[in-house]
N, C-alpha and C positions, 0 to 999 in steps of 0.2 A: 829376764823379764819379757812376757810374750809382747811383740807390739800387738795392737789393737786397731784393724782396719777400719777405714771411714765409714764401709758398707757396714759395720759391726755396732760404729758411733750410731749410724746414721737410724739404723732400726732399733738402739737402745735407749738415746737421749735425744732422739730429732721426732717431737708429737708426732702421732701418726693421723693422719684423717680417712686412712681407707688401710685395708687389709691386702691389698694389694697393689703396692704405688708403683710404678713404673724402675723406679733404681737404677737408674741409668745414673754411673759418674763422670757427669764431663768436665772436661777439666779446660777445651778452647771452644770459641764458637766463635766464625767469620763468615758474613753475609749469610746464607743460607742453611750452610753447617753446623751442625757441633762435634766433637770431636770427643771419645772418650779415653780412659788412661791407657787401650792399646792399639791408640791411634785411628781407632776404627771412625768411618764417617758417617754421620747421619744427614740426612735432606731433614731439614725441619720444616713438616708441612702444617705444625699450628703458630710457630712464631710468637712462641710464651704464650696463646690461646692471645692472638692479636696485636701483642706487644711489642714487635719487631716486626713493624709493618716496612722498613726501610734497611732489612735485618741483621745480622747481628755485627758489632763491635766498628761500626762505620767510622772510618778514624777523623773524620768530623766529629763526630759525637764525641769520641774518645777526647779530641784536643780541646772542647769545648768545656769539659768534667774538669779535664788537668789546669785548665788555668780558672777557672770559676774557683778549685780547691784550692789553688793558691792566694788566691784573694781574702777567699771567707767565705766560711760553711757557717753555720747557723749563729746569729748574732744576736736575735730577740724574738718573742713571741707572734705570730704571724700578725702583720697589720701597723705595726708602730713604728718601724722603721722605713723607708723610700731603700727599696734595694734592686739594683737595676738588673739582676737576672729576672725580678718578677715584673718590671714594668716593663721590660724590654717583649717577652712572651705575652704579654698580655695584649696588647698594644697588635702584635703578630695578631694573636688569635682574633681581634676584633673587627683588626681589616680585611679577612677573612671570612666573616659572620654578618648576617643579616644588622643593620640599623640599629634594631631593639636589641640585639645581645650585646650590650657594648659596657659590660661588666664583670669581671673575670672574679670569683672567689676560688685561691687555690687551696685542695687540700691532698690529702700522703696517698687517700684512692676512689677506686669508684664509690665503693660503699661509701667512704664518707661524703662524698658528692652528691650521695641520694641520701641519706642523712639531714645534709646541709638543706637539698630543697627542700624537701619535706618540712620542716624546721619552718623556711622561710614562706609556702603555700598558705601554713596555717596562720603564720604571724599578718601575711599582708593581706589574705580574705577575712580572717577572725573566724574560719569555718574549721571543723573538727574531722569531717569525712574523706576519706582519699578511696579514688576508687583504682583499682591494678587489673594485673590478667592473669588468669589460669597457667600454669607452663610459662610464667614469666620470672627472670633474673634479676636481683641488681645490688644482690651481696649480701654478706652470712652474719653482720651486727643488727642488734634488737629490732631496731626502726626499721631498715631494708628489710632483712627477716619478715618482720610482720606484713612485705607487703610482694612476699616472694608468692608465687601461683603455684604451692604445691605443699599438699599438708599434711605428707610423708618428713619434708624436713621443717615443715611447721611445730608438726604437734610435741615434740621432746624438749621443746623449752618454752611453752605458755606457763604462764600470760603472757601476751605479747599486746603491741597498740589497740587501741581500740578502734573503733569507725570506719574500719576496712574493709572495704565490698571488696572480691574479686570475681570479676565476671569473663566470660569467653573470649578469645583474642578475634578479632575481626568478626565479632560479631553483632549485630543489630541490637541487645539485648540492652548494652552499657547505654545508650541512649534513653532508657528509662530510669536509671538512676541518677543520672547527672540531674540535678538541683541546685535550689539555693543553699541548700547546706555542703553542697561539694566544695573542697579545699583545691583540690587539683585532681585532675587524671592523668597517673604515671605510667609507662610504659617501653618497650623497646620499639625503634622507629622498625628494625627488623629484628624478631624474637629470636634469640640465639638457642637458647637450650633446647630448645622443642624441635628442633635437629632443623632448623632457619625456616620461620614459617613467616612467611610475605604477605601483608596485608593488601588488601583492594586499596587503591589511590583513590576512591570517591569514598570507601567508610571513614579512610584519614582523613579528609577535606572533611565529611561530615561530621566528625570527631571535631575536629578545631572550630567547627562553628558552634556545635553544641558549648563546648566551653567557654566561647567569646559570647554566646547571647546567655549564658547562667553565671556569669564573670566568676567560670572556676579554672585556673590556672592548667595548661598544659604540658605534663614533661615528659620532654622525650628524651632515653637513655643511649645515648650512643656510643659506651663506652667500650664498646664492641665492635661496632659500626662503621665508627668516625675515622679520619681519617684515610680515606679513600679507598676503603674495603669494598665499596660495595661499588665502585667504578665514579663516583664524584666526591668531592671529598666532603659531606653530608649528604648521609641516606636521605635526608628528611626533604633535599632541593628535587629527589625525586618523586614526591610526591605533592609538591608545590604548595607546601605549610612551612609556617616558622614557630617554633615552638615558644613558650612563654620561659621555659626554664631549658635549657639543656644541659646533659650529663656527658662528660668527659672522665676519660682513664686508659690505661694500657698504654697505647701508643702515643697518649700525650708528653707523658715523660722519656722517649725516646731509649726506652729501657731503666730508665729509673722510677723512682716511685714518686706518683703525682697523679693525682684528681684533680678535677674541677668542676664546679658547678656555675653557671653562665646566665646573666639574666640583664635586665632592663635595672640602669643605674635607680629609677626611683622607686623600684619593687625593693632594690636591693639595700637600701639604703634604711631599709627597715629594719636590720640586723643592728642597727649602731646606738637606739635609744629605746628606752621602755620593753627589755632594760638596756643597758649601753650592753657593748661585747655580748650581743646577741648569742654570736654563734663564734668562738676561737680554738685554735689549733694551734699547736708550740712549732712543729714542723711540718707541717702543712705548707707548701709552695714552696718547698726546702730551696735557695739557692741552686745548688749543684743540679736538682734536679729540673728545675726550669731552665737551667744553661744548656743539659742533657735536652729535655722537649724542645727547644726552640730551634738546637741543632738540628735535630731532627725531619720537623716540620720542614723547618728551608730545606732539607734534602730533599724531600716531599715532593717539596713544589717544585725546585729548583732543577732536577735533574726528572721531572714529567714521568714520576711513577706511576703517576692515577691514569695518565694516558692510556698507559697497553693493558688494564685491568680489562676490559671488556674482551680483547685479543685473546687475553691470557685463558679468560671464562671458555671461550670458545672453543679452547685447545683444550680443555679439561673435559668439554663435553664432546669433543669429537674421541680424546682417548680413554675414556672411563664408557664401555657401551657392554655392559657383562649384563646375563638372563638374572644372573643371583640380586643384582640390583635391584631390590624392588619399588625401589621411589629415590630418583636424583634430586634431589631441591637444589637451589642453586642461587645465588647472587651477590655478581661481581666475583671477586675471588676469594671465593670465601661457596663452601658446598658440602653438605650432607647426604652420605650416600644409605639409606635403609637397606638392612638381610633380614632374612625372615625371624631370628630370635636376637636376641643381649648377647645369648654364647657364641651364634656364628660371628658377630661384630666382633669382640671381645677378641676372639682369636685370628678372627683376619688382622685384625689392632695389632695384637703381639708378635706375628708372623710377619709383618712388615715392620716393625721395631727390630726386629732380630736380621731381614735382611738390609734394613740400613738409613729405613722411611719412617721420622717419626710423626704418630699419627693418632687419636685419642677419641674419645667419646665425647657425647651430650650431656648432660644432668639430667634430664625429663628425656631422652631417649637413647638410653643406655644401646637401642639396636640399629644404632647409626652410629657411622665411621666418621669424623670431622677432618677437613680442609682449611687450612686458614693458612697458604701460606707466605713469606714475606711478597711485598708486592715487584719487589726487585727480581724472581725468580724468571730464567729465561725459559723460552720454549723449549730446549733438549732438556732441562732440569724439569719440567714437568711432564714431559712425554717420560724420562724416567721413572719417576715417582710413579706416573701412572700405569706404567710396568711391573713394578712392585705392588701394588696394590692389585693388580690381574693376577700380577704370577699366585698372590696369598690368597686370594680369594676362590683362584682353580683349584689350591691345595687345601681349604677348606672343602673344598667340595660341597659348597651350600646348595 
């Protein structure tokens, strides 16, 4: 009887979502690494696209999983029981967070986290309209969906919400829509897909008052972001706003899976009547995986990763300096680099997978290379990586 290899399983019975996925089998991954079944090593420079931002298998986390499992993994539907990996994380994240966010709903991910606010915008204003952004992200279920900025992966499944404006990212425009009938204005505090596009700190300050004098609620999505990507450990203290909702995921569960959406206890407090169980999740704020984020987090803080993020930035942009680059973006550690097409990106992408750099694309700019990697990487591991990415990019010959 022939065996049947996992790359054989993996393309016959594992959905596919793209015609050409990566297929790399790894079998270990520590701190920056992954390793596949012929020991070969990879630099992981997107860190699960954010998700090991403290990277991988930190034996914190690890001990924090093994004894949480030993306790109790999932006991009742999210919300009815007092279970002290979610109060314990929550409690973290609060004193951490501005005053007003001092409410933690968890759920399995981002999407549901914008799901969730969405949900609770309309229930606490009675408003119907949400306004988003062109080129913006924040997950592939119905509701996110409909409030994705891009109508290539829009149009294959309408109907979708109704009431949805999307208007230009940093642009003066959205100021004329915002109303009394806006529910909220959603958005990324730094737009990831669109290969990291950095707003003006006075359109965001003008953004947040727009919405404080039209009492339409503001969310900012940092499930990207958060967690000290972008050199503080919220994008959003760099532009000196507080948002009314924020969005949590990736690196909140500390490589497990977990969302959350974050708000003012008496906005939030709207989920619980008319009708009661507003908004529930079975495994949403799973145990195990709030043991896993909250590990995490304290490594975060604890061992001052956010510190050398700026350092880090600065080594990226002193070794990445190629003619083929047509547009560096950049912020904190976390960087998109533009080639003149999708194909040269594409194969500079694979050409440094192959020498040992794992490395990936945008959604809405398929001709950019993305960076995102653990915040723990040291300067010789990034001056490597960043040799890998010259050496593939000379042998594209863009």
């Amino acid at each position: 009887m022939r065996i049947i290899s996992n790359r054989e399983i993996f393309f016959r019975h594992i959905a596919q979502t793209s015609f050409a996925p990566i297929a790399l089998e790894i079998v270990r991954a520590q701190g920056i690494f992954q390793y596949d079944t012929s020991g070969k090593q990879y630099i992981d420079l997107i860190s699960g696209f954010s998700v090991a931002n403290i990277g991988h298998s930190h034996p914190k986390v690890i001990k924090a999983v093994k004894e949480q499992a030993e306790r109790y993994m999932h006991l009742i539907v999210y919300g009815e029981f007092i279970e002290s990996p979610q109060t314990a994380y929550a409690n973290l994240l609060v004193n951490h967070l501005p005053a007003s966010l001092d409410c933690v709903y968890f759920t399995n991910s981002g999407a549901e986290a914008t799901e969730g606010a969405m949900k609770l915008a309309k229930r606490a204003t009675g408003r119907a309209n949400i306004i988003s952004f062109n080129n913006s992200y924040h997950g592939s279920t119905q509701g996110a969906l409909s409030v994705m900025g891009d109508e290539y992966y829009r149009n294959a499944f309408r109907p979708l919400l109704p009431g949805i404006i999307h208007v230009d990212y940093n642009s003066n425009e959205v100021f004329h829509f915002i109303d009394e009938d806006t529910s909220c204005v959603i958005l990324e505090t730094i737009q990831a897909e669109s290969g990291l596009n950095v707003p003006d700190k006075s359109w965001m300050q003008q953004l947040r008052s727009k919405c404080t004098k039209h009492g339409a609620l503001l969310i900012l999505d940092e499930i990207q972001a958060g967690f000290g990507r972008t050199g503080t450990l919220w994008a959003f203290e760099q532009f000196d706003i507080i948002p009314d909702i924020l969005l949590l995921g990736k690196a909140l569960g500390g490589g497990m899976p977990l969302g959350a959406f974050i708000s003012n206890k008496e906005l939030m407090k709207q989920l619980s009547f008319n009708p009661v169980l507003g908004h529930i999740t079975t495994f949403g704020g799973h145990p195990v995986s709030c043991a896993a984020g909250k590990a995490a987090f304290e490594v975060l803080l604890n061992e001052h990763c956010i510190e050398t993020v700026k350092d880090k930035e600065s080594i990226l942009l002193s070794q990445l300096n190629h003619p083929a680059i047509k547009r560096f973006n950049h912020f904190g550690l976390w960087a998109s680099l533009q080639f003149n097409t999708a194909e040269n990106a594409q194969n500079i992408i694979h050409r440094c997978v192959e020498k040992g750099c794992i490395t990936d694309w945008f959604l809405f700019a398929p001709d950019c290379l993305r960076i995102a990697p653990p915040l723990t990487i040291n300067e010789g591991e990034i001056i490597k990586a960043c040799s890998i990415i010259t050496e593939s990019i000379n042998e594209e010959a863009v």
